[in-house]
Every structure is written in C-alpha cells, then in structure tokens.
C-alpha positions as CSV (number, residue, x, y, z in Angstrom):
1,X,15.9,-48.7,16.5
2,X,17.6,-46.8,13.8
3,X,20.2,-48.2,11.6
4,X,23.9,-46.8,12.8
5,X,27.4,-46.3,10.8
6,X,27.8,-50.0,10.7
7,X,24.5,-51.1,9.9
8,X,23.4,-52.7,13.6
9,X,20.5,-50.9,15.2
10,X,21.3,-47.6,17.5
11,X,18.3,-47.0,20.1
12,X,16.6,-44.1,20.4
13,X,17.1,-40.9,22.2
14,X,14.4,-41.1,24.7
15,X,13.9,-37.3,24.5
16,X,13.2,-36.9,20.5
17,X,9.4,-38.8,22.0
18,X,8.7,-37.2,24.7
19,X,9.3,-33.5,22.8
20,X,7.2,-35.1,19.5
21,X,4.8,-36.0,21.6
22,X,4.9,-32.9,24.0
23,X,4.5,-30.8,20.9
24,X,1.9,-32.6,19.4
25,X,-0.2,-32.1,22.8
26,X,0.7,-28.7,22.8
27,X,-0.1,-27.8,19.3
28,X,-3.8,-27.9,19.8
29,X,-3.7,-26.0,23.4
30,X,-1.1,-23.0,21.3
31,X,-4.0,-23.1,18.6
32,X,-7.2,-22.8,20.6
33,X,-5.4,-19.9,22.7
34,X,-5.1,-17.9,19.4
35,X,-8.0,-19.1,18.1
36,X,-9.8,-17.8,21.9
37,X,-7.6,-14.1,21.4
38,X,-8.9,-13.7,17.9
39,X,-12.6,-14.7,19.3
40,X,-11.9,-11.8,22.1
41,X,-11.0,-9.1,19.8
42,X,-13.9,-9.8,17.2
43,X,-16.3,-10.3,20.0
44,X,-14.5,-6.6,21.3
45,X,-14.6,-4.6,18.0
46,X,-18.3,-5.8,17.6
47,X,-19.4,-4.9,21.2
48,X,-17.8,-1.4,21.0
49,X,-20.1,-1.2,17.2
50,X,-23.0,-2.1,18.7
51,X,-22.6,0.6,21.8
52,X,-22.1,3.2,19.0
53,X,-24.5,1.8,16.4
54,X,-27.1,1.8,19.5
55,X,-26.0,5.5,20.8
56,X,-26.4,6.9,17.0
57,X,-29.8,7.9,14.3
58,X,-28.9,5.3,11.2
59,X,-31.5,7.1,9.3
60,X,-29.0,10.3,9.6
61,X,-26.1,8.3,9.0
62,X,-27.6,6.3,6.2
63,X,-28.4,10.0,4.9
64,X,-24.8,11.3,5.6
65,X,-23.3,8.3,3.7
66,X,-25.7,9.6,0.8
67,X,-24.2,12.7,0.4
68,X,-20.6,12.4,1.0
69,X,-18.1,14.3,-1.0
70,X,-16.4,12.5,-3.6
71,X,-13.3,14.7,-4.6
72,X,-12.7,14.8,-0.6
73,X,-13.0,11.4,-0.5
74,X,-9.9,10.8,-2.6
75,X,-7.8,13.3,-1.5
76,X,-8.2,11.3,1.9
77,X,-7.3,8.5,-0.6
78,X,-4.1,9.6,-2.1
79,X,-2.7,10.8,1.3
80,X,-3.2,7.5,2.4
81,X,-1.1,5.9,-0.6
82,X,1.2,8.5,-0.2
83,X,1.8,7.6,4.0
84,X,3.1,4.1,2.8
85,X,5.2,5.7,0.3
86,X,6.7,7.9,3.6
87,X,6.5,4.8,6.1
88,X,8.9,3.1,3.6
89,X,11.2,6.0,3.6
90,X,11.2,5.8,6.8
91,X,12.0,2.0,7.5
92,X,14.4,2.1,5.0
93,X,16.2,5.1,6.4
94,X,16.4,3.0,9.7
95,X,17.3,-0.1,7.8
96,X,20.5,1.4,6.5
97,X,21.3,3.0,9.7
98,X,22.1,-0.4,10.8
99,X,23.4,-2.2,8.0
100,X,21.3,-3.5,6.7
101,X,21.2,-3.5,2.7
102,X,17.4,-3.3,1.8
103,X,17.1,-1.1,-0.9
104,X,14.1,1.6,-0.9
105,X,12.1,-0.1,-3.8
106,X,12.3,-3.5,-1.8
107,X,11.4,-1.2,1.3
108,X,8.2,0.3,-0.1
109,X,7.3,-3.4,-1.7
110,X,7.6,-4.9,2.0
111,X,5.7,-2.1,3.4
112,X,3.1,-2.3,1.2
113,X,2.5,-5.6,1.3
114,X,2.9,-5.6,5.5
115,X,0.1,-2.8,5.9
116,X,-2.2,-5.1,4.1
117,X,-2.2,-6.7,7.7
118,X,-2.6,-3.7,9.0
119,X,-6.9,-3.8,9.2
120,X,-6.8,-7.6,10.0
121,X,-4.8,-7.3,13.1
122,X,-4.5,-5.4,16.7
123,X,-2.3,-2.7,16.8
124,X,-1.1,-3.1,13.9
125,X,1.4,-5.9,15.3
126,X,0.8,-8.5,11.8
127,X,2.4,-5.5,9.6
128,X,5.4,-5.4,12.2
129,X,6.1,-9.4,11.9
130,X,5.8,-9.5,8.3
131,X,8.7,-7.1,8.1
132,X,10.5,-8.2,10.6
133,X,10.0,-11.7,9.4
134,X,10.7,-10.4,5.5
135,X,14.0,-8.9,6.3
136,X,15.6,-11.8,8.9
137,X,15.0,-14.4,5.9
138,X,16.2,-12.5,3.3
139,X,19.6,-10.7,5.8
140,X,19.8,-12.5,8.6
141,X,21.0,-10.4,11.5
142,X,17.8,-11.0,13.8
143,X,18.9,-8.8,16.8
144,X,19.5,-5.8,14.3
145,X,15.8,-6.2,12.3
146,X,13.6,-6.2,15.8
147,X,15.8,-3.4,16.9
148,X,14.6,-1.7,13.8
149,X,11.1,-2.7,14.1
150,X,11.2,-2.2,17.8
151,X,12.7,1.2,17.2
152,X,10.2,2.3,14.4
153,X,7.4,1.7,16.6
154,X,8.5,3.7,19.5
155,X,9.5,6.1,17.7
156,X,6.0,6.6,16.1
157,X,4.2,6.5,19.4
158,X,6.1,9.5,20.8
159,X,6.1,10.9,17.3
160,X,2.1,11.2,18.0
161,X,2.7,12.8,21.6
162,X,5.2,15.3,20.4
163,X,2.7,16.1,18.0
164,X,-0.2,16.2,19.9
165,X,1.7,18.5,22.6
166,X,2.5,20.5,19.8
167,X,-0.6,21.2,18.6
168,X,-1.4,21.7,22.2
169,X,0.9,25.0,22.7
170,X,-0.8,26.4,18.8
171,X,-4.2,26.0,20.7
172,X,-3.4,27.8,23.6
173,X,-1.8,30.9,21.4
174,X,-4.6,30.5,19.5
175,X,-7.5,31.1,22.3
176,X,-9.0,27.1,21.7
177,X,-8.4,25.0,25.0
178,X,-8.1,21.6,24.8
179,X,-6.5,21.1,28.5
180,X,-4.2,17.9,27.6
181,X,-0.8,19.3,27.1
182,X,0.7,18.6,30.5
183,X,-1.0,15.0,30.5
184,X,0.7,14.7,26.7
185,X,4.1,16.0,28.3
186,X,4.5,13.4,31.1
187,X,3.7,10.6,29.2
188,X,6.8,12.2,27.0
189,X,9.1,11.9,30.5
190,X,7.7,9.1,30.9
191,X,9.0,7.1,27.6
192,X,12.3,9.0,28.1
193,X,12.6,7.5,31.5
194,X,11.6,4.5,30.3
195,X,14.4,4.5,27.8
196,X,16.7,5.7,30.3
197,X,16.1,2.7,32.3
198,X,17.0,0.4,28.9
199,X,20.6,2.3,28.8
200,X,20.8,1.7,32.7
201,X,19.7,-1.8,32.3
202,X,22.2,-2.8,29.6
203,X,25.5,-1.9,31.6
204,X,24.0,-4.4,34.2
205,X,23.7,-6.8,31.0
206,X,26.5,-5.5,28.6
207,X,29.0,-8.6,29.8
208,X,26.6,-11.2,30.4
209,X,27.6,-14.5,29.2
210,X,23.6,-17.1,28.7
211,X,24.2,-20.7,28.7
212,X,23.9,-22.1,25.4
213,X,20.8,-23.6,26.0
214,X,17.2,-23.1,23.8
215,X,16.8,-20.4,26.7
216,X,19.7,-19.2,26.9
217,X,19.9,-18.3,23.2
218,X,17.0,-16.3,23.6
219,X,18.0,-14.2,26.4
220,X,21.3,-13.5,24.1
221,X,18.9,-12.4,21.6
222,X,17.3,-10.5,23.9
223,X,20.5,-9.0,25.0
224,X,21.6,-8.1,21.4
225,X,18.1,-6.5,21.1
226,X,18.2,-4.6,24.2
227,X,22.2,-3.3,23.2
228,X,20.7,-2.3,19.7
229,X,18.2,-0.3,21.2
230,X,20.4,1.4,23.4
231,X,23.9,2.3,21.0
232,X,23.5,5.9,22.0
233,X,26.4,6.8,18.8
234,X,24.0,4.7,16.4
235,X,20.7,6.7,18.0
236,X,22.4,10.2,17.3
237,X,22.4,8.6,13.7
238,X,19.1,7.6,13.8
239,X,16.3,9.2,16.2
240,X,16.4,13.0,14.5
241,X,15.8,12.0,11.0
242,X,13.2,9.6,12.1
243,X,11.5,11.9,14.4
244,X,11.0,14.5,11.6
245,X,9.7,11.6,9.2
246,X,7.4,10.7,11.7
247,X,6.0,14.3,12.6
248,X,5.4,14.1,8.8
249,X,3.6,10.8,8.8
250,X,1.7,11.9,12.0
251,X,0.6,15.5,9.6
252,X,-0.6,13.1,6.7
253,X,-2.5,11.6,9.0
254,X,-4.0,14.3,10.6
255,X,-4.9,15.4,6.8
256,X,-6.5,12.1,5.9
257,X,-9.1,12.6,9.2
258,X,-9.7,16.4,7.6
259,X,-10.8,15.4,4.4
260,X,-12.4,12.4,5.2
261,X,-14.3,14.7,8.2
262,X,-14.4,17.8,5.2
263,X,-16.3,15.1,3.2
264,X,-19.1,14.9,5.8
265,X,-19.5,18.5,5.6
266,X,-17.6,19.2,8.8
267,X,-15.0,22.3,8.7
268,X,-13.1,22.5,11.8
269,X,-9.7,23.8,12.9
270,X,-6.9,22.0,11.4
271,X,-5.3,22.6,15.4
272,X,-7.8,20.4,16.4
273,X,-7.4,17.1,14.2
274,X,-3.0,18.1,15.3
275,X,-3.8,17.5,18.9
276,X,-6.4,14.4,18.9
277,X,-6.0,12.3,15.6
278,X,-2.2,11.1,17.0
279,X,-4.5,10.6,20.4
280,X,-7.2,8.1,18.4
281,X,-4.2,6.3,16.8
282,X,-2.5,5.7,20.2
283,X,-6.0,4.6,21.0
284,X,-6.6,2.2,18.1
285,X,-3.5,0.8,18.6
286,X,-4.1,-1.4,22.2
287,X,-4.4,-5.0,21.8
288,X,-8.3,-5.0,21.6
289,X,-10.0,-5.2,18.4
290,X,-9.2,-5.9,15.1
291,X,-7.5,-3.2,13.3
292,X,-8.6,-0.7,16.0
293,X,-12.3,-1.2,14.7
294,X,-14.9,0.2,17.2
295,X,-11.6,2.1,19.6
296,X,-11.0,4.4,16.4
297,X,-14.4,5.4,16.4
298,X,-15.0,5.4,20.0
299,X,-11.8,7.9,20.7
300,X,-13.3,9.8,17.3
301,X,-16.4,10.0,19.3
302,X,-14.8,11.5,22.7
303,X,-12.7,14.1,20.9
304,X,-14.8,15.6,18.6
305,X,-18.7,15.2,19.6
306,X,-17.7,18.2,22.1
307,X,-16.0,20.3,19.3
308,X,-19.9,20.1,17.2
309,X,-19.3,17.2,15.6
310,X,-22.2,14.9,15.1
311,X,-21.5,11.2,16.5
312,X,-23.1,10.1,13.6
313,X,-20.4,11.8,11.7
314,X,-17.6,10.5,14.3
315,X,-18.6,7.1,13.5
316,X,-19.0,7.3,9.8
317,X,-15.7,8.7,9.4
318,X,-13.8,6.1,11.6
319,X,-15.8,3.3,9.4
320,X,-15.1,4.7,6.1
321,X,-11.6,4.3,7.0
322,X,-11.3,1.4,7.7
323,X,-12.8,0.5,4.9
324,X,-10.3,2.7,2.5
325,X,-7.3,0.5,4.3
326,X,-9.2,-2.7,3.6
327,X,-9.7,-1.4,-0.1
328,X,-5.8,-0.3,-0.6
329,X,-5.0,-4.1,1.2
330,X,-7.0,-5.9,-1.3
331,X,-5.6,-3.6,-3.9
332,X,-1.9,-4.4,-3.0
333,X,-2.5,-8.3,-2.6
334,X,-4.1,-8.7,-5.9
335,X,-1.3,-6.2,-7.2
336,X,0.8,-9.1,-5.5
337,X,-0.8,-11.9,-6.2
338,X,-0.9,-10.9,-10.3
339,X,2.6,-9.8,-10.2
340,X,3.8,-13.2,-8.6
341,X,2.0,-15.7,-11.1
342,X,3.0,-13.8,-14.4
343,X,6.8,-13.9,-12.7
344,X,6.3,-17.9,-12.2
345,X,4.5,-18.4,-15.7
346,X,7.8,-16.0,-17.1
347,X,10.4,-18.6,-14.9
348,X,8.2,-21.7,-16.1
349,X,7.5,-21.3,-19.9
350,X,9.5,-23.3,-22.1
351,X,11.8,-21.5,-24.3
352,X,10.6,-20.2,-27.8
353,X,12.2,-22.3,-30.9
C-alpha cells in the first residue's frame, strides 16, 4: 500500500508488478540474445581467418610482414586520420542542413570518438548509435538526428557504387576489363527505386494520426523519420554536397588500400583499387563479423588474387588495417579518457589562496 495525499494507504496499480516483473524476466532473455549475436559474429570473423589462414604460406606472410614499407605505411596512416577529419565535415554539413546547431569542432570530437567503435562492431552500426545517441541528448529532436544518421549512411553506400561504376567506365577507356559496371548500375536503380518507394510511401502516411500509446509513439517517430528522409526541398539542400564529400571519402579510401598494398611491394592501377575497394567496404559492412574482420579480407582476396596479387598479400593488407583502426581507437580513447580526468581534476580542485 503506498501512503496517499491524506496519509491512508492507496493500493497498488496491479500493472507497475506485472511490468517489473515482466522486465526482470526479460532482462536476462534480451542479454543472452546479444550475448548469443556477439558469440555469432566472433565465432564468424574467426571461421572466415581460419579458411584464409588455412588457404595461405605463413612462412611468406611472416616474411612479407618483415619487409613492409615504413614511409607507405604512414601515408596509409595519415589518410586514415585525415578520412575522420572529412567524415566530420561531412556529418556536420548534414547536421546543419537540418537544424541542428553542432558545431564542426564538436562534430569531429563525436566522430572521432564514434569510429573508435568502428573495429569493435558489425557494419560499423556502434559508431552510428554513438552519434546518433550523442546528438539526441545534447539537441533533442530525435526524428531529425536518425534522419541524419540514416541519411549519411545511404548516402555513403551509393557513394561506393557511384564510384565503383565510375571507375568502371575509366577501365573500359582504358583497355582493363573488370565486367561489373552494369551489375554496379542496377544496384544504383535499385536504391533509387527504393527511395522512390519512401516518397510514395509517405503520402499514404503524411496525415496519419498513431494512438498515443508506447506503440503508437514509435510509429510517430517512425513517421517523422520516414518524412525526414523524404523532404525532397531539404534533399536538393543536402544530397549534392554530400555526394561529392562522399566520392571524396570513397578516393581516400581507395588511397589508404594503395599504399597500404604499395607497402607490400604491390604496384597496381590506381583504376583498379576505384572500382573494388568501395566493393570490399560494401562487403565488410554486412552484419557478420566484428568490424568486417575476415569479409574485408575475403572480398580483398576475390578482387585482387586475379589482378597478380598474392593472397598472402590480400590478407596481410586487410589485417594490418584493421589493426591501424584499432591503433587510432585506442589512440583517441586515451586522448579522451586524459582529456576528461584533467577537465574533472580542473572542475574539482579547490581554489588557490
């Protein structure tokens, strides 16, 4: 019984027990469910390691390693700091398209810290809800800040087709085949259409009215998502500058597989990393390992053993890169970490005198 206004006992709503207690034996099922999807993707990125590990000589990878390129090595390095500089240029760009007043040093703070999740995670989806997260805390405007996230991400993916098709067409002028360009371009008509049936979808949903239930609050967040998505006046705004600030992101990246490959001793034609290095980030980025470990180096493997390169080599490189965005995350959380204790030990010091 709990006490009421005038002091007498009040019962209980039945309901506040039964959802306790419903959470409390749900708590346990939601954590060995993540728990179990962690297990799959650690037990996935080790199986697709050991396949490649098994298919490869480690005494001519152990002798590659050996006799890697330092000054190669960190250009590779710098191109990678210099992509987080650009991805926060980017996000802030979008940010401010939709009112939303982060400034570009708290953008490139954010981002720096989010892509620290970037290794840890599949598809890169923890860097996405720390930002998204971030931003909602600090803002509000929930609907807006997944439209932005949602929007960034889309963007990038057809950012790394249009590439890709790109460097398609400057094969063929050049005399190289590499036979994917029409598979490139429908999957382009195919995230148009996709995004065609979003517009169509929100004039069926434009006046919808959701209860104001738990569910129906998030089918009107939902809704506010889907109309954010789909302001075409705010995407003439947006999509062009962020397409060219992905093409440039998708160029670095291209760069970073060069030099890391340039390293190893490989020279190849920089056509070749423009059509298949967006291809092995599309690939690294499905749900099924951590951090894309073991599909990076798989997709590295399908694309470039045929071009000469030596699988040993395809694997190294994937590796070594994963192990330069594990570096620059440990980097940027101590960086953090340092930056947020001297800030408290400032706050908390008594004052001098």
């Amino acid at each position: 019984m709990k006490p009421g206004p005038d002091g007498r006992g009040m019962p209980q709503d039945p309901s506040n027990g039964k959802d306790a207690a419903h959470s409390k034996d749900m708590s346990p099922g939601l954590t060995k469910r993540r728990v179990l999807k962690l297990l799959v993707r650690v037990i996935g990125s080790a199986g697709l390691l050991a396949v490649l590990v098994y298919m490869i000589d480690l005494a001519e990878l152990y002798a590659l390693v050996g006799r890697v390129d330092p000054y190669w090595l960190a250009a590779a390095a710098i191109i990678l700091v210099g992509l987080r500089f650009l991805m926060a240029l980017r996000w802030h760009y979008i940010l401010s398209r939709h009112d939303i007043p982060a400034g570009l040093a708290e953008a490139i703070r954010v981002t720096f810290l989010a892509t620290t999740l970037t290794p840890l995670f599949p598809g890169g989806l923890g860097g996405d809800v720390f930002r998204g997260f971030y931003i909602v805390r600090k803002y509000g405007k929930a609907a807006a800040v997944a439209a932005t996230v949602l929007l960034d991400r889309a963007v990038g993916v057809y950012s790394m087709l249009l590439l890709a098709s790109l460097g398609a067409v400057a094969a063929w002028w050049m005399g190289r085949t590499v036979g994917l360009f029409f598979v490139l371009v429908l999957l382009q008509i195919l995230i148009v259409f996709g995004w065609g049936g979003a517009v169509f979808f929100r004039r069926k949903v434009a006046g919808w009215r959701p209860s104001s239930s738990l569910l129906g609050k998030i089918q009107r967040q939902l809704v506010a998502v889907l109309l954010n998505l789909t302001d075409l006046p705010l995407l003439r705004r947006v999509v062009p500058g962020m397409i060219v600030l992905s093409l440039a992101m998708q160029m670095g990246r291209c760069l970073v597989f060069l030099c890391l490959f340039r390293a190893f001793g490989v020279d190849l034609a920089i056509v070749y990393y423009v059509v298949y290095i967006p291809l092995v980030f599309l690939a690294s980025m499905m749900p099924v390992s951590i951090g894309g470990l073991g599909v990076r180096e798989g997709a590295l493997v399908v694309f470039f053993v045929d071009l000469g390169v030596p699988i040993e080599i395809c694997v190294a490189t994937g590796i070594l890169l994963h192990g330069m965005l594990i570096s620059l995350s440990a980097l940027v959380a101590a960086v953090w970490f340092t930056a947020s204790v001297t800030a408290r030990d400032r706050t908390t010091a008594p004052p001098p005198g």
